[in-house]
VEXDREN-2710 file (C-alpha; in Angstrom, 1 decimal):
% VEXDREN-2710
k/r/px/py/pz
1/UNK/42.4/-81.5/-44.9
2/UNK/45.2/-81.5/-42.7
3/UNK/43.4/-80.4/-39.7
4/UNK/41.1/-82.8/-40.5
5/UNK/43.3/-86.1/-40.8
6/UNK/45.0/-84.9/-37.5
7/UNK/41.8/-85.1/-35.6
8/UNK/40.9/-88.7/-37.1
9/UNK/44.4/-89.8/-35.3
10/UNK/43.7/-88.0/-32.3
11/UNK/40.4/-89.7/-32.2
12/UNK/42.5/-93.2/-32.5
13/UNK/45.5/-92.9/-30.9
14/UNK/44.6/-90.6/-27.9
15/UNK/42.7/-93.5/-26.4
16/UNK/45.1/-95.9/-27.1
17/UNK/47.9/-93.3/-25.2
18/UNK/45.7/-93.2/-22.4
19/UNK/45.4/-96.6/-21.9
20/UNK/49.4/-97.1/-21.9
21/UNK/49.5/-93.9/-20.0
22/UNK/47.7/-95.3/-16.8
23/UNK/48.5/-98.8/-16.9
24/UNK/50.9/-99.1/-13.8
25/UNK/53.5/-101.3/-15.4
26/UNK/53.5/-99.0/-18.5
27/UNK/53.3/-95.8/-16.6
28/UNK/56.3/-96.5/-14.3
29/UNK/58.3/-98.1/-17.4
30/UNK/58.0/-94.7/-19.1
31/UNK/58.3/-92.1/-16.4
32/UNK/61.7/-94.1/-15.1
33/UNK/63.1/-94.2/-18.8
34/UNK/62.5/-90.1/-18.8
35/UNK/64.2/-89.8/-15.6
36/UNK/67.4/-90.6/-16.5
37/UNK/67.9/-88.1/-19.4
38/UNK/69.9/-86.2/-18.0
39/UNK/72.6/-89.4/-17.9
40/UNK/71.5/-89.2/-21.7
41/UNK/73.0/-85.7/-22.3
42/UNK/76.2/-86.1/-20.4
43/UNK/77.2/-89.4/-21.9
44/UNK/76.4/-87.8/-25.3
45/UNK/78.5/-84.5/-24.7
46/UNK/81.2/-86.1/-23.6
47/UNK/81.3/-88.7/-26.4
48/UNK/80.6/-85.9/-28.9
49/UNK/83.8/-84.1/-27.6
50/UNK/85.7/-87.3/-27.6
51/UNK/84.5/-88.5/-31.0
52/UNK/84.1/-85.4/-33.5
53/UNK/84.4/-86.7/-36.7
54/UNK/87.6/-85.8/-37.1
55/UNK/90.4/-88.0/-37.8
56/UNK/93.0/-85.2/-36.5
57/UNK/91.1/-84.4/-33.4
58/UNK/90.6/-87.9/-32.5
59/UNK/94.5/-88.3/-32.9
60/UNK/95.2/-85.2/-31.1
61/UNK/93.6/-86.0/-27.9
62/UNK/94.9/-89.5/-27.7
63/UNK/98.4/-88.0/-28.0
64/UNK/98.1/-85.8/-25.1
65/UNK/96.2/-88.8/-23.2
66/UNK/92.7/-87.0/-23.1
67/UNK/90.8/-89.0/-24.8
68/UNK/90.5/-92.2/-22.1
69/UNK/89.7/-89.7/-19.7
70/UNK/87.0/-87.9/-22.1
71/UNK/85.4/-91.2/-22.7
72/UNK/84.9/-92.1/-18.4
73/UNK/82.1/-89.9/-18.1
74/UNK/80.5/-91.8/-21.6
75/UNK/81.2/-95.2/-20.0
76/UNK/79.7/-94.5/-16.1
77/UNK/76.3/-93.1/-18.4
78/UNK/75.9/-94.7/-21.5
79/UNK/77.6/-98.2/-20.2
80/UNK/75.7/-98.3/-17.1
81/UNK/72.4/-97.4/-18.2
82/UNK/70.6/-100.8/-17.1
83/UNK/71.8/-100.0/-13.1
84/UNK/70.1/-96.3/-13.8
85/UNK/66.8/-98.1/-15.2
86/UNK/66.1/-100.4/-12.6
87/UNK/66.7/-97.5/-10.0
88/UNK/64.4/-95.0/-11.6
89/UNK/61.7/-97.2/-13.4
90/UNK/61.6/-99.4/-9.9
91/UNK/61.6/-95.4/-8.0
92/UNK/58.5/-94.3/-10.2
93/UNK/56.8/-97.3/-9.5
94/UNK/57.1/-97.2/-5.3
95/UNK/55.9/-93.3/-5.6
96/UNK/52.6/-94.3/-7.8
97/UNK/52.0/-97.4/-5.4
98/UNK/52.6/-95.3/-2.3
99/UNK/55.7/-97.4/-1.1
100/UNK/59.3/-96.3/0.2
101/UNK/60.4/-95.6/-3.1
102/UNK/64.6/-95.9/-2.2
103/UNK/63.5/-99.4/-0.4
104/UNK/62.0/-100.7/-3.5
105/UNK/64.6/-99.2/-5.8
106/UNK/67.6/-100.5/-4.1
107/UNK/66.1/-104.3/-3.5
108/UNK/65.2/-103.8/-7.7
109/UNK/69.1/-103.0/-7.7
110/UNK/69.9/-106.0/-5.2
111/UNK/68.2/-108.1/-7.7
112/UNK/69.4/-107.3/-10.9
113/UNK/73.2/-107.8/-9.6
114/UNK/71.9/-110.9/-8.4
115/UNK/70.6/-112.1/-11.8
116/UNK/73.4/-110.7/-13.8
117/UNK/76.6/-112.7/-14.1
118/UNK/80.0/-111.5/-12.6
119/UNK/83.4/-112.9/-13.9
120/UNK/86.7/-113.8/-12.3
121/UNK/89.8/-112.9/-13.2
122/UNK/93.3/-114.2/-12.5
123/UNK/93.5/-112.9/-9.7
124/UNK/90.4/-114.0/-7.8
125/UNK/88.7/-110.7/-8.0
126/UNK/85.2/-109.9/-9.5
127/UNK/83.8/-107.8/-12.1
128/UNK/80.6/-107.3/-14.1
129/UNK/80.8/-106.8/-17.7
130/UNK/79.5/-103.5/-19.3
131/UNK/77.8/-105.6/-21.9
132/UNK/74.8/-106.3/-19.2
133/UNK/75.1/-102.8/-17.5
134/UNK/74.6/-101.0/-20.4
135/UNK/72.2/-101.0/-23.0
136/UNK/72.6/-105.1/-23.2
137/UNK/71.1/-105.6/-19.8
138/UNK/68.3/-102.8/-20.9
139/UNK/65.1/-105.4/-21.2
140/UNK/66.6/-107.6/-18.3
141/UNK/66.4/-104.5/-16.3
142/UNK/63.2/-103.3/-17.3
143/UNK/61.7/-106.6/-16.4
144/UNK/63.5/-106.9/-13.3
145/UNK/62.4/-103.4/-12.1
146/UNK/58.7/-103.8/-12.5
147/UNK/58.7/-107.7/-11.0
148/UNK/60.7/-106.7/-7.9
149/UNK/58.2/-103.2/-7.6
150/UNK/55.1/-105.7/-7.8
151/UNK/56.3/-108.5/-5.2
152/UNK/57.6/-105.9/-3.3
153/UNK/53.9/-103.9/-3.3
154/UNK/52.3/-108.0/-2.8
155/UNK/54.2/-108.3/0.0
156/UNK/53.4/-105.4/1.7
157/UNK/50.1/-105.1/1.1
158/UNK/49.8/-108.6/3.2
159/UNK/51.9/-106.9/6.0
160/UNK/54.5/-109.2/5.9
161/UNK/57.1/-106.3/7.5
162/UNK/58.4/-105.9/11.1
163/UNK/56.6/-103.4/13.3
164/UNK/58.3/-101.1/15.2
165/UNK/57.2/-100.0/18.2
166/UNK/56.3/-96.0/18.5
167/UNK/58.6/-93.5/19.1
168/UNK/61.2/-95.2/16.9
169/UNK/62.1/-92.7/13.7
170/UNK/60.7/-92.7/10.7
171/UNK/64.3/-93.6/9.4
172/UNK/64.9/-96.4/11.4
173/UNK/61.0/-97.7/10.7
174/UNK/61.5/-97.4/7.4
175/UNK/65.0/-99.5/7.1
176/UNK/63.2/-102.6/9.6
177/UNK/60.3/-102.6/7.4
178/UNK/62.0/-103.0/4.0
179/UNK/63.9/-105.8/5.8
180/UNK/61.3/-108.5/5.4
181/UNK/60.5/-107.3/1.5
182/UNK/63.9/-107.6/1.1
183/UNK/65.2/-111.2/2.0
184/UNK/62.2/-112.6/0.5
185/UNK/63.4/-111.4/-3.1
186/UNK/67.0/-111.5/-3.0
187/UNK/66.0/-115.4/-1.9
188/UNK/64.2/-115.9/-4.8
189/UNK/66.4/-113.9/-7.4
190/UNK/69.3/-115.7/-6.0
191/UNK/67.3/-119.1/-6.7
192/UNK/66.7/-118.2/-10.3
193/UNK/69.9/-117.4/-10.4
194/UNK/71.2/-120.5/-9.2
195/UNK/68.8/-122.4/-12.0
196/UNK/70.1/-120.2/-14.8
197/UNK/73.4/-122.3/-14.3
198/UNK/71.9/-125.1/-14.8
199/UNK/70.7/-124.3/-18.2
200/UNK/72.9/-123.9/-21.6
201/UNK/71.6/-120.7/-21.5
202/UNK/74.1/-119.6/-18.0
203/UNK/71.8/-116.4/-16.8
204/UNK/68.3/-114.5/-17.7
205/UNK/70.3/-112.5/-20.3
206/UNK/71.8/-114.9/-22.5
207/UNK/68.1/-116.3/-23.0
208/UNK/66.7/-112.8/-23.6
209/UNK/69.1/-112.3/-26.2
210/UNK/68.9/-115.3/-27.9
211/UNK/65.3/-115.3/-27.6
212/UNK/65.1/-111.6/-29.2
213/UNK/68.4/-112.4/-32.0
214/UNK/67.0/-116.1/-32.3
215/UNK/64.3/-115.1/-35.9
216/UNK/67.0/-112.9/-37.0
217/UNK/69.6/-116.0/-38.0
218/UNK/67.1/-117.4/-40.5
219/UNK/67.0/-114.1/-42.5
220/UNK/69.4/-113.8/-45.7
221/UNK/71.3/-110.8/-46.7
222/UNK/68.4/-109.7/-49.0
223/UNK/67.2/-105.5/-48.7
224/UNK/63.8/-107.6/-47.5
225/UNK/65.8/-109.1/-45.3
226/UNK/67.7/-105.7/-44.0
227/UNK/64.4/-104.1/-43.9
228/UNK/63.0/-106.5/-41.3
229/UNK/65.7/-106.5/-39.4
230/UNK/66.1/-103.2/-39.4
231/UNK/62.0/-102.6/-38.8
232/UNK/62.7/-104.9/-35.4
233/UNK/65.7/-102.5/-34.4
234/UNK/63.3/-99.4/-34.6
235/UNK/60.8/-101.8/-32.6
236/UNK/63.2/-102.2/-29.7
237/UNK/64.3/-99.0/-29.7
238/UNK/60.5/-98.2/-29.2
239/UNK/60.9/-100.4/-26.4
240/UNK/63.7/-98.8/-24.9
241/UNK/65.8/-101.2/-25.8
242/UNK/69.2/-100.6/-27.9
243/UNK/68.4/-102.2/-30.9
244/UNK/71.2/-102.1/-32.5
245/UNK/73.2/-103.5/-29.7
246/UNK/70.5/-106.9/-30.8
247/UNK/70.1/-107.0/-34.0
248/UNK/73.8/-106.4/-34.7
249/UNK/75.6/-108.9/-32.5
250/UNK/73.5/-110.9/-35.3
251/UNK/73.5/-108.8/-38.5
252/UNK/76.5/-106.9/-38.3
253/UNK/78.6/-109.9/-39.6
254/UNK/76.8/-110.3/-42.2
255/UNK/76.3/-106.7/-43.1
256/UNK/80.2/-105.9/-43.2
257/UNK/80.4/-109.0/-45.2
258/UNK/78.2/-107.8/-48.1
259/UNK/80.4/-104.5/-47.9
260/UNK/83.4/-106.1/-48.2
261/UNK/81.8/-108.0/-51.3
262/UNK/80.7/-104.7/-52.9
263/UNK/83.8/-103.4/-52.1
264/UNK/85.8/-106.2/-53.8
265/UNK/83.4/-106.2/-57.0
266/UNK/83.4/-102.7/-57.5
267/UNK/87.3/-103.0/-57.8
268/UNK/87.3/-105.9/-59.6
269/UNK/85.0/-104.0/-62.5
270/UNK/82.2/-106.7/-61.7
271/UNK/78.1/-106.5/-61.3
272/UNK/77.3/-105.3/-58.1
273/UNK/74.6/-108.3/-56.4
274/UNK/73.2/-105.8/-53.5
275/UNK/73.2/-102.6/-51.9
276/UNK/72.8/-103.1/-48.3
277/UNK/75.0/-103.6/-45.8
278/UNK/76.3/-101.6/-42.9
279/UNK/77.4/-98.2/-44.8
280/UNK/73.5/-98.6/-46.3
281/UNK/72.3/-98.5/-42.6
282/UNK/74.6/-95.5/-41.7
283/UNK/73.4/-93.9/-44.7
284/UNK/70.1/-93.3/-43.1
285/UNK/70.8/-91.7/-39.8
286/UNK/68.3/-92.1/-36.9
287/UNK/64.6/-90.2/-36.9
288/UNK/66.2/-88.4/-33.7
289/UNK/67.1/-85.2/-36.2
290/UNK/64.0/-84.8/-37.5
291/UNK/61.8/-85.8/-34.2
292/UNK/64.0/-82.7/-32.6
293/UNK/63.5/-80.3/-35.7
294/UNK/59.8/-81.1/-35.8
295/UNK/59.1/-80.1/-32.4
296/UNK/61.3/-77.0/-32.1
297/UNK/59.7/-75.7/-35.3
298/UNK/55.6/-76.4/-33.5
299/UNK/55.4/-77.7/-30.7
300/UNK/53.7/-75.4/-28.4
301/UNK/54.5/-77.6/-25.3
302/UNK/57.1/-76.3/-23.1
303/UNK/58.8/-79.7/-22.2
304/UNK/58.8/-81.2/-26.3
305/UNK/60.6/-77.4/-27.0
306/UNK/63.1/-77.6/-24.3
307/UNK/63.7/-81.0/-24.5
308/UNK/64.4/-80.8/-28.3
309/UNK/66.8/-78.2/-27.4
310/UNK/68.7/-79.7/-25.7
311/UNK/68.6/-83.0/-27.7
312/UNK/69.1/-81.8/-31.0
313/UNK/73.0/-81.0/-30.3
314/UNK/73.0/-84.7/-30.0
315/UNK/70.5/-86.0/-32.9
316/UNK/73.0/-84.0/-35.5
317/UNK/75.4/-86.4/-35.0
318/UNK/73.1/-89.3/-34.9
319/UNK/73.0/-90.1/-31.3
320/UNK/69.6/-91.0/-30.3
321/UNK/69.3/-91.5/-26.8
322/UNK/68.5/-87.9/-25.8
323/UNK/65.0/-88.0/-28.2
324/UNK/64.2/-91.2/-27.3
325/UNK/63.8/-91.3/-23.5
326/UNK/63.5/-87.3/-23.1
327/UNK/60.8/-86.6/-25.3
328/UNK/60.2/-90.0/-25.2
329/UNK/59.0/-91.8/-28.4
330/UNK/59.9/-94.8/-26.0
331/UNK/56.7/-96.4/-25.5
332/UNK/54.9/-93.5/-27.2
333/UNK/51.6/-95.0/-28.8
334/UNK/51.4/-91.6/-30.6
335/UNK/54.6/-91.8/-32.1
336/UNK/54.4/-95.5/-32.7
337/UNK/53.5/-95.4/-36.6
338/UNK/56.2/-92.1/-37.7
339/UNK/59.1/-93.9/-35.8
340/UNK/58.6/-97.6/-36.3
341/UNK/57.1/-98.2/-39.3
342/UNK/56.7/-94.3/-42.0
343/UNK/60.3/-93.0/-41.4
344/UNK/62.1/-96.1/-41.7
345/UNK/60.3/-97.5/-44.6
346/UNK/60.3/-94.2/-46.7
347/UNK/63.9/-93.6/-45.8
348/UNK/65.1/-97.5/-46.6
349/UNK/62.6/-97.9/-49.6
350/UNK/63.7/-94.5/-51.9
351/UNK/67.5/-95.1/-51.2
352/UNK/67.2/-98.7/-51.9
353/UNK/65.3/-97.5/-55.9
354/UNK/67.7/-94.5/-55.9
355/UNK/70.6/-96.9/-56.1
356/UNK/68.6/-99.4/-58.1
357/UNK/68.1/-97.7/-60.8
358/UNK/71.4/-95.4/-61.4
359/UNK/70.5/-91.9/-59.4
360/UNK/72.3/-92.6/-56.7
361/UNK/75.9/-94.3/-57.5
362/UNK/76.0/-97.6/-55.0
363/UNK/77.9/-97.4/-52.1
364/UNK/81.4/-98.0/-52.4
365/UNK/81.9/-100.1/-48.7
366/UNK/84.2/-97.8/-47.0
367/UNK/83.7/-97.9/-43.5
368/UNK/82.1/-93.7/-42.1
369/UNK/82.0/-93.1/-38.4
370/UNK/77.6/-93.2/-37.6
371/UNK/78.8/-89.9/-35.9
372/UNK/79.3/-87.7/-39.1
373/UNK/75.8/-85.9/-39.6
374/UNK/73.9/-86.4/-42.5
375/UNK/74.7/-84.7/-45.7
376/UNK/78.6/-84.9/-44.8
377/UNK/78.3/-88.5/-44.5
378/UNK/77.2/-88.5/-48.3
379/UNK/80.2/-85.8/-49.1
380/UNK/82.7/-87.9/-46.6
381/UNK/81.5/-91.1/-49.2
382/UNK/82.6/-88.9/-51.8
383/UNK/78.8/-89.3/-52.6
384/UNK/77.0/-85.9/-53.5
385/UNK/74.3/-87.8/-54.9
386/UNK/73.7/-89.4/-51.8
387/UNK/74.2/-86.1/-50.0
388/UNK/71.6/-84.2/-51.5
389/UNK/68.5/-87.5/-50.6
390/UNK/70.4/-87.1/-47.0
391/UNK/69.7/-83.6/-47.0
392/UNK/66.0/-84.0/-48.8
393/UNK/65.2/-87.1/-46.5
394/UNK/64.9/-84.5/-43.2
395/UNK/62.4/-82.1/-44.3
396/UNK/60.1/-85.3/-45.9
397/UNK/60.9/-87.3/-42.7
398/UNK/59.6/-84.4/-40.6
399/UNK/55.9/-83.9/-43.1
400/UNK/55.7/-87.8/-42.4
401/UNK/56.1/-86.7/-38.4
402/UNK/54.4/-83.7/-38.6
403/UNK/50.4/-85.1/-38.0
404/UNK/51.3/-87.2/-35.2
405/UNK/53.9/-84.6/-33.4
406/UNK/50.9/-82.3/-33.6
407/UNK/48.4/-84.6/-31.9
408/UNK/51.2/-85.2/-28.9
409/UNK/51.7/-81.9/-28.9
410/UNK/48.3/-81.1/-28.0
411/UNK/47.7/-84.1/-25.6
412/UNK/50.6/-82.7/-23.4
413/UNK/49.3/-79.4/-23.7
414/UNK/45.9/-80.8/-22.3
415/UNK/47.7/-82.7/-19.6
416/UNK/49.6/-79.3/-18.5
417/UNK/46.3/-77.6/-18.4
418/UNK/44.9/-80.3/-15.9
419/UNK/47.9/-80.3/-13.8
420/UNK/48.1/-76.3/-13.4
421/UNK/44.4/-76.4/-12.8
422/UNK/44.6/-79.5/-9.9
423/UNK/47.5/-76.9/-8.3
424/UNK/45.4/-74.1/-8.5
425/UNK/42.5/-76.2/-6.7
426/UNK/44.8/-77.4/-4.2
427/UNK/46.1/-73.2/-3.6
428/UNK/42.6/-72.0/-3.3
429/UNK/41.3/-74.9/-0.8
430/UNK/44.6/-73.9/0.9
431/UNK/43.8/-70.3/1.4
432/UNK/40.2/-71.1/2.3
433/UNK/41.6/-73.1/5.5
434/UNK/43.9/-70.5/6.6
435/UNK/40.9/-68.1/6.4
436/UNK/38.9/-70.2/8.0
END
């Protein structure tokens, strides 16, 4: 029966994979997001070491002035991610298209400090604000990268580039023939630049961002409500896109104020009018933990084993990043249905009726770092009750993950296969020309 179901998704969502899989845009999207995961794991580390959910520790290395210098490392990863996205989704491009892949990566970077706003301060000197270089900026980025790559390859392909004469190095030839490529975009990024400021809007990334947080102001502070919101914060982070860094610069008001509330009614001896809220959102971790534990436990592909080594470190203590551009469900049409849409609705639907009806006491409002893993989060809420669904949510979140790890499994066990045999083909028509 099992075996059976997998094959019926394979026989859906293998075609649909392929199809994201060699669609330039796509393709270069995903292979630059997996690039950068090693700045995933060092931000992570660092943070972790910085920010072990412990009060003392925390305390200790701020009193021996550690703790700003633990945290630089977090800040050149995790708060410039959008500079390493346009780089390597921009660089993955240029090598599929057969351009200069550093030309086209660094006019991509040209561009996207073009288009993002800088401030002044009192002193007359400029600065960008980590809020764009980061995860903020991530979809201005990924937009960015591939619409530079493209003019760049439209460009080129009309020969639109200086010639240099022969004999010159490749170097050199290189640099001169970028030149052209180059004005011609920073012209035109500077010019929508310029038009951005004439709008309410100021710059690109304001209007993505209120474009993207605009549906969310209408919602209430219903669970239907937190469910959708939280349903389009899985979607970005399918994506690539931090969605909580979106939906929270919306929701998080609003969700602190329903703790507050709850807090306020629960001392006060009065009916408590709703359960969600941002503690309710922390309560149910990320599907990072489970991704990693599925894949370690059967995953016969080298790179989801190693990778979810290396990740899971991370995905204990709820930090996603790691999972999602290393293994990556980013833009995964395999993993699409588990992560989006059957994790987060089993996880938000049985806490939501545990609470409801009495099995799980409701949650109090106090304020737990996201960073404390699961199960002591519950204990930390002085919550057993809520420990134990933590603890039962990760094996039922993993049979939910199971099918679909199973058919990705096998599709990059089939691509492996191909690749090895393509290099064996290429050593054997190798050795027959030297025996020639």
């Amino acid at each position: 029966m099992a075996n059976t179901f997998v094959d019926k998704l394979e026989r859906y969502l293998q075609p649909i994979s392929n199809k994201i899989s060699t669609q330039k845009d796509l393709n270069a999207i995903s292979a630059g997001l997996t690039r950068f995961l090693p700045v995933t794991i060092i931000g992570s580390i660092f943070y972790l070491i910085a920010n072990f959910p412990v009060t003392s520790w925390i305390n200790f290395l701020k009193d021996i002035n550690i703790y700003n210098a633990l945290m630089v490392p977090y800040n050149v990863t995790f708060g410039l991610l959008s500079i390493y996205t346009v780089f390597f989704i921009a660089y993955s491009f240029a090598q599929k298209a057969n351009l200069d892949a550093l030309s086209v990566s660094f006019v991509a970077l040209i561009s996207f400090f073009v288009l993002t706003p800088f401030v002044t301060d009192d002193s007359g000197a400029l600065s960008y604000h980590f809020d764009y270089l980061g995860s903020g900026g991530l979809f201005v980025s990924i937009l960015i990268a591939i619409l530079v790559s493209r003019a760049y390859q439209f460009i080129v392909k009309r020969n639109w580039v200086i010639k240099m004469p022969d004999g010159v190095p490749p170097f050199v030839e290189k640099s001169f023939s970028s030149l052209i490529p180059a004005v011609l975009i920073t012209l035109v990024s500077a010019v929508i630049s310029y038009l951005f400021t004439l709008t309410s809007y100021g710059n690109v990334h304001a209007l993505v961002v209120q474009l993207l947080q605009k549906p969310l102001l209408g919602m209430g502070s219903s669970f239907w409500a937190f469910l959708v919101a939280y349903m389009v914060m899985q979607m970005l982070w399918w994506f690539g896109i931090h969605g909580f860094n979106v939906v929270g610069a919306v929701m998080l008001p609003i969700w602190l104020g329903l703790d507050t509330q709850r807090l306020a009614q629960i001392q006060a001896g009065e009916h408590v009018t709703n359960y969600v809220g941002m503690v309710f959102m922390d309560s149910l971790g990320t599907p990072a933990l489970s991704i990693a534990l599925t894949f370690l436990w059967m995953a016969k592909s080298k790179q989801l084993k190693s990778v979810s080594r290396i990740a899971l470190p991370a995905a204990i203590f709820n930090i996603a990043e790691p999972v999602n551009f290393g293994i990556p469900t980013v833009l995964n049409a395999i993993l699409f249905i588990p992560v989006v849409i059957l994790i987060p609705l089993v996880t938000n639907l049985t806490l939501y009726f545990f609470m409801a009806t009495g099995i799980i006491p409701i949650l109090t409002g106090v304020q737990v770092p996201h960073q404390v893993p699961m199960v002591l989060f519950g204990l930390v809420q002085g919550n057993w009750q809520l420990a134990i669904w933590q603890l039962l949510m990760i094996p039922v979140s993993m049979a939910l993950f199971y099918p679909f790890a199973k058919v990705y499994d096998k599709s990059l066990l089939k691509q492996a296969e191909q690749e090895e045999a393509k290099e064996q083909a290429k050593m054997q028509e190798g050795f027959g020309k030297v025996s020639m």
